[in-house]
VMD Tcl script that draws the C-alpha trace (Angstrom):
set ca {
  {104.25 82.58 107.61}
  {105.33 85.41 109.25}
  {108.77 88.01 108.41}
  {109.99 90.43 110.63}
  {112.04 93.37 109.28}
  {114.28 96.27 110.59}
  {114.82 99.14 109.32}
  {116.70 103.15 109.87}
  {114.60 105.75 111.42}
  {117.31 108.08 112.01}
  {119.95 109.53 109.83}
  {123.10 107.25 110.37}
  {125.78 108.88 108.78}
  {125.58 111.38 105.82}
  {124.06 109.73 103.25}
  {122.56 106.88 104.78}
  {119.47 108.20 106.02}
  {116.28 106.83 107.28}
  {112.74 107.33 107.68}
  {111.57 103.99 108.94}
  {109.57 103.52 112.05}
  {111.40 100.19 113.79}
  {110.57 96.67 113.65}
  {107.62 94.82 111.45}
  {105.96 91.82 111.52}
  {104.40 90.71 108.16}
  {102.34 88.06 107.27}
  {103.12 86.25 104.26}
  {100.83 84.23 101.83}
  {103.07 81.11 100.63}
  {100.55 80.19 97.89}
  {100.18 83.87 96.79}
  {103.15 85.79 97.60}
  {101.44 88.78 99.19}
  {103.03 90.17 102.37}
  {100.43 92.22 104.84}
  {102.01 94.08 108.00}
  {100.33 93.45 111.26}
  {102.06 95.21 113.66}
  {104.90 97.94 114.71}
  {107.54 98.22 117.26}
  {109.05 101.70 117.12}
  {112.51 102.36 118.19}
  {115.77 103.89 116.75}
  {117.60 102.24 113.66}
  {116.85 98.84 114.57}
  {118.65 97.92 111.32}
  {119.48 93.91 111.92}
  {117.59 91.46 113.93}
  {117.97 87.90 115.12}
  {115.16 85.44 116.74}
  {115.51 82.39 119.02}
  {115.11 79.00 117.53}
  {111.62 78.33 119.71}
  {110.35 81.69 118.04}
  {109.57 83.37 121.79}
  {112.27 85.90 121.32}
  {113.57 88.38 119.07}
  {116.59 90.66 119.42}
  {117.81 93.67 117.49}
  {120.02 96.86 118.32}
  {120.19 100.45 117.78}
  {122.75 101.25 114.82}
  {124.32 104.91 116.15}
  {127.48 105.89 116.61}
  {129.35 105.51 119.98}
  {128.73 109.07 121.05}
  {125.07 107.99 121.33}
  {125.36 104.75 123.12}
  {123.82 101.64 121.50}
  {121.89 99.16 122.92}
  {121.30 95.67 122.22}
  {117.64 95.00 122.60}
  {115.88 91.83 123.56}
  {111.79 91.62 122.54}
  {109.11 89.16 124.36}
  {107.23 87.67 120.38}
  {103.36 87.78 121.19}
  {100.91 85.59 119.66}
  {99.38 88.47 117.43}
  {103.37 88.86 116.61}
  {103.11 92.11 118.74}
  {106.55 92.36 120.57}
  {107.29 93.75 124.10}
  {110.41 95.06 125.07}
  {112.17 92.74 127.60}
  {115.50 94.65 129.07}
  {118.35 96.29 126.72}
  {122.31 96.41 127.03}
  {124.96 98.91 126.46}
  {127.37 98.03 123.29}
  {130.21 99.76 123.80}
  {131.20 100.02 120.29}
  {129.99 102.10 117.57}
  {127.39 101.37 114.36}
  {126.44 97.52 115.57}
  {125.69 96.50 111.86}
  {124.91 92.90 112.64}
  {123.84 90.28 114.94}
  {123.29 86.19 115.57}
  {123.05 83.56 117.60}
  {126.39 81.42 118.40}
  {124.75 78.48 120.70}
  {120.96 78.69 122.11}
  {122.24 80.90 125.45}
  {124.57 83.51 123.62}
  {123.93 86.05 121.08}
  {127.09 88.20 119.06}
  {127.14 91.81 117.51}
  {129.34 92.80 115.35}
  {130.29 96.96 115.58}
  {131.29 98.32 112.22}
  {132.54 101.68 113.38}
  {134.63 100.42 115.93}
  {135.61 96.80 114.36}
  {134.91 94.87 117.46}
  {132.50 91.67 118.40}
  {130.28 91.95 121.12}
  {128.86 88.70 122.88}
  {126.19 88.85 125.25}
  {124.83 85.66 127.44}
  {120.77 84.93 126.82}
  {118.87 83.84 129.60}
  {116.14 81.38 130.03}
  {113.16 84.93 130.32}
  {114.57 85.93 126.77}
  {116.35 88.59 128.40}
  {120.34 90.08 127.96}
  {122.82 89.77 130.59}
  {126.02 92.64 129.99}
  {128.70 91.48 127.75}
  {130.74 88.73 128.40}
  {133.44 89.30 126.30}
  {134.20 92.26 123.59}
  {136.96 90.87 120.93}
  {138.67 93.84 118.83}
  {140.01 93.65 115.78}
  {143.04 95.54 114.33}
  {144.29 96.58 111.35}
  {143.51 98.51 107.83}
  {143.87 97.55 104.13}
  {144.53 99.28 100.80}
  {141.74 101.11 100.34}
  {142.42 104.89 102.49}
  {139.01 105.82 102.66}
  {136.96 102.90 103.58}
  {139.79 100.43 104.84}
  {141.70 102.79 107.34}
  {140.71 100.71 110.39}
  {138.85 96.97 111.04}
  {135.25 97.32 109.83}
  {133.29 93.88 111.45}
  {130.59 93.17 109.36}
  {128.42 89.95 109.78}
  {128.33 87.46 112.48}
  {128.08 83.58 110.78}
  {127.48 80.67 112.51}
  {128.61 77.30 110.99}
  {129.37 74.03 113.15}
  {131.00 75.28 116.25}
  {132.46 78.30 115.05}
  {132.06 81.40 114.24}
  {132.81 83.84 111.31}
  {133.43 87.56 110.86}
  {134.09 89.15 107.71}
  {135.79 92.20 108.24}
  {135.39 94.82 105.34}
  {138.63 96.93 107.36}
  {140.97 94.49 107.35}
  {140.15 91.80 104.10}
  {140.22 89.25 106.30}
  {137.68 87.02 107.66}
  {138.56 86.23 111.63}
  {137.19 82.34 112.41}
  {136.35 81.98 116.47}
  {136.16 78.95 117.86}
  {132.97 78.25 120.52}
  {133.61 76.51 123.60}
  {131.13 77.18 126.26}
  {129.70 79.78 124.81}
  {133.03 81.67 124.64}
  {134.95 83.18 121.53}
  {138.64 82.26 120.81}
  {140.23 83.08 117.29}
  {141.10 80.20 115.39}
  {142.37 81.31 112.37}
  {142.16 83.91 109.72}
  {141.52 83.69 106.05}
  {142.88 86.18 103.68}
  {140.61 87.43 100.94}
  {141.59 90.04 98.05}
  {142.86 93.34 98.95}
  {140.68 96.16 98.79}
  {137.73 93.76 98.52}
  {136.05 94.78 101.84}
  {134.66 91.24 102.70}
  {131.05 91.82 104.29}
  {128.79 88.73 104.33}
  {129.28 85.24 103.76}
  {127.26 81.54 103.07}
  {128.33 79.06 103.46}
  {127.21 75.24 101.09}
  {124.93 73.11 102.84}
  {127.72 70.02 102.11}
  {130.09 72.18 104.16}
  {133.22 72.15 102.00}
  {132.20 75.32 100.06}
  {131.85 79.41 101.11}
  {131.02 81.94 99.22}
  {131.79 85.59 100.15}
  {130.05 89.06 98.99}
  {133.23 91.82 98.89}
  {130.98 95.37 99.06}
  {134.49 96.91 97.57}
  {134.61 95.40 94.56}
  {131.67 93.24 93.73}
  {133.49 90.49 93.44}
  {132.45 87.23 95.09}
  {135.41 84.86 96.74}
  {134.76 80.81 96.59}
  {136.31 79.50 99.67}
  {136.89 75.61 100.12}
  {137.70 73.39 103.10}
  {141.51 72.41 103.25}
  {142.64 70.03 106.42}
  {140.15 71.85 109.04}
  {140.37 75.55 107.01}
  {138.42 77.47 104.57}
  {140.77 79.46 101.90}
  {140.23 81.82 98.77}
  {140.64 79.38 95.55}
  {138.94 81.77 93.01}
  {137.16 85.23 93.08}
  {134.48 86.24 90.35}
  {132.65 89.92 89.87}
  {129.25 89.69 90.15}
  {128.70 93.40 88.65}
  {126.71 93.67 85.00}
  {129.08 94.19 82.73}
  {127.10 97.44 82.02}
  {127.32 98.72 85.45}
  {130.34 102.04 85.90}
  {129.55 103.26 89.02}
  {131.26 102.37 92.24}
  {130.46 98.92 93.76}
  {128.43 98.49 96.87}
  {127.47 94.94 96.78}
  {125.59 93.95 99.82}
  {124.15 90.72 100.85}
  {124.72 87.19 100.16}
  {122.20 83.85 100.05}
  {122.83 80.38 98.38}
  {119.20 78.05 96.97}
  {118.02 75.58 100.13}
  {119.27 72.81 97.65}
  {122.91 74.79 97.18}
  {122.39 75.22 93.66}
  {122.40 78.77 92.96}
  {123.79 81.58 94.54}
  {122.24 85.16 94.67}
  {123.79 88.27 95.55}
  {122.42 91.87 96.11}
  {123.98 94.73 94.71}
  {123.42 98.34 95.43}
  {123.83 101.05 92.55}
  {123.37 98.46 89.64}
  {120.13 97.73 91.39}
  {119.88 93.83 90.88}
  {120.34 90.38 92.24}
  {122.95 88.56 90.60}
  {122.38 84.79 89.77}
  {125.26 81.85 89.82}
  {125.17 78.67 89.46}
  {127.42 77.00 91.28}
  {129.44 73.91 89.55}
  {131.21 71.87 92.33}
  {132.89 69.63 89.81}
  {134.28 72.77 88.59}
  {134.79 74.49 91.58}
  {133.09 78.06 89.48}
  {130.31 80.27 89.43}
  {128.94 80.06 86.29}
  {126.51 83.21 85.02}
  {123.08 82.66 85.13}
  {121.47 86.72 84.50}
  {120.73 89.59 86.29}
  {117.50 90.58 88.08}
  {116.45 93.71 88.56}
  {114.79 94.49 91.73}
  {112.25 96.88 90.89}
  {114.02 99.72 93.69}
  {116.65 100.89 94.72}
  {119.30 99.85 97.32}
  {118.49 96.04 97.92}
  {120.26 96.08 101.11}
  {118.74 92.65 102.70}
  {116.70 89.74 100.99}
  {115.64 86.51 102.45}
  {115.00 83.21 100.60}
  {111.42 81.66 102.33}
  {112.10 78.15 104.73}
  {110.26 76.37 101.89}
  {112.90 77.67 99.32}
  {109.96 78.94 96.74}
  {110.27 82.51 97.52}
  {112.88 85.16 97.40}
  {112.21 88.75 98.95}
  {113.93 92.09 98.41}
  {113.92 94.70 100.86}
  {115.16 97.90 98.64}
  {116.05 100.26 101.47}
  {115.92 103.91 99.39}
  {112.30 103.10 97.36}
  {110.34 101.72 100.52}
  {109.53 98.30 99.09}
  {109.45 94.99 99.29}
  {109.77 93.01 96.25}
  {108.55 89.36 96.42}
  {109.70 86.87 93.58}
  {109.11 83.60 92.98}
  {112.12 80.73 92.55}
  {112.25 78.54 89.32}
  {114.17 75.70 90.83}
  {115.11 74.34 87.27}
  {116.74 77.68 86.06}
  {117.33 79.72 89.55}
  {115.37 82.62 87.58}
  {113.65 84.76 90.00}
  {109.62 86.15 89.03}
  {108.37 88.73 90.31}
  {105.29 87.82 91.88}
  {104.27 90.80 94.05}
  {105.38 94.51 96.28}
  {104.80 95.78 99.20}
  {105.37 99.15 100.69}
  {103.81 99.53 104.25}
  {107.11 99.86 105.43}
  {110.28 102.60 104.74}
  {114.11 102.10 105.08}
  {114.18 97.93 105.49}
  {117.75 96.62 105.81}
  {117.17 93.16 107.30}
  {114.56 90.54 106.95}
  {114.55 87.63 109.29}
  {111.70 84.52 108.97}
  {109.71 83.57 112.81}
}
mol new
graphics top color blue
foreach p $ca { graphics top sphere $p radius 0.5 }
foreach p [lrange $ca 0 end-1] q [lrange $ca 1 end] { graphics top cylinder $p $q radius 0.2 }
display resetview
């Protein structure tokens, strides 16, 4: 099986640094757990990726601020898993922090800097036309210092539409699709000063779950006539932990069983279960990830595996899934690569 990751080369802004070299392709060992790198592509903060559903294509952008002019970038996928850049496309936005597919012909970016989405048509070559369409959001929130303007964070795809958490604002703005064009449909409020950043949603499609970077806290969101809405919000912080919360990504089980959630600072995944009779998270532990700053991990197609890119120790941590407790084992590390903030399965 075979994971790509990104990863910052450049320094971003102060304090987020990087000393990675660009895009990876590993091989992974499902019986195992060992991850081997085979190959490189080197360009600048290619921090989030995305990759076409036939596995020909993969796209990614460069995460800089406006002044510098990012580009989305489109990549040809070799059969060694070598990748060859196809064309790129100005964003004209600043600190693109994420990136997915809406419908098989048009891909989305979300700009954190700037708090605006970015949608780009795909053609049949693999290659980017210019934008279509740039939506902007507006607005700011109770926190001064990271909430003074929108702040798009994640681009989610469920049914035909399309959802972006925006840590700015504390709301989460839901587009409609319709021919491979955005229209807001509605918004849902989350809690104030919880920056919302990424989302999952349940595989039965009543149930959401949102990461808030803010506070730690994650938000259960449930389906009411044709809407998602907050019902209940729990921290997902050790108890133990007194520094300031940076939680980061989000990822329920294949089955919708457990949730995880990465956060930075307290250094661990945290493990729910989730109770649908209940409607609640219930506490299964804490896992440490062996690093620090587990920006990104990835739970394997086959559902067995859970990785851990820790972006400020240079690893990869691989651990396995007990699907009767949701306890993760760690299995195996890797640490071929520097500064990985997104993994993303061929």
């Amino acid at each position: 099986m075979i994971l790509y990751t990104g990863s910052y080369t450049n320094e971003v802004l102060p304090g987020l640094e990087g000393f990675g070299e660009g895009i990876s392709a590993f091989n992974f060992d499902e019986e195992t757990g060992e991850l081997k790198r085979l190959q490189v592509e080197e360009d600048i903060n290619t921090a989030y990726l995305a990759i076409s559903k036939d596995g020909q294509y993969l796209y990614s952008f460069q995460e800089v601020m406006p002044e510098k002019h990012p580009h989305v970038l489109a990549y040809k996928i070799h059969d060694d898993k070598s990748l060859t850049l196809i064309n790129k496309q100005p964003i004209l936005g600043g600190l693109p922090c994420h990136i997915n597919f809406v419908d098989d012909k048009t891909l989305v970016v979300a700009c954190y800097w700037t708090g605006n989405v970015h949608v780009y048509p795909i053609n049949e070559d693999g290659s980017i036309d210019p934008h279509s369409q740039i939506l902007q959001h507006e607005g700011s929130s109770v926190n001064k210092d990271r909430q003074e303007a929108a702040h798009t964070h994640m681009v989610y795809k469920h049914d035909d539409q399309v959802f972006v958490p925006d840590l700015g604002i504390d709301k989460i703005v839901v587009y409609d699709i319709d021919n491979s064009r955005l229209t807001e449909a509605y918004r849902i409020d989350t809690p104030l000063g919880g920056g919302p950043r990424h989302l999952d949603i349940h595989p039965n499609g009543n149930y959401g779950f949102l990461m808030n970077e803010l506070t730690g806290d994650v938000s259960i969101l449930k389906l009411n006539n044709g809407r998602f809405e907050v019902i209940k919000n729990m921290n997902s912080l050790p108890e133990s932990y007194k520094g300031i919360p940076s939680s980061s990504a989000i990822k329920l089980s294949k089955d919708g069983k457990y949730l995880y959630c990465s956060n930075r600072g307290s250094e661990t995944i945290t493990i729910f279960k989730f109770n649908e009779d209940a409607e609640v998270l219930e506490l299964i532990g804490y896992q440490d990830v062996f690093g620090k700053t587990p920006r990104d991990f990835a739970i394997s197609p086959c559902g067995n595996w859970l990785l851990v890119a820790n972006q400020d120790s240079f690893t990869i941590e691989v651990f396995k899934i007990d699907h009767v407790t949701g306890l993760l084992n760690k299995v195996s590390s890797n640490a071929e690569s520097k500064s990985i903030s997104c993994l993303r399965w061929l």
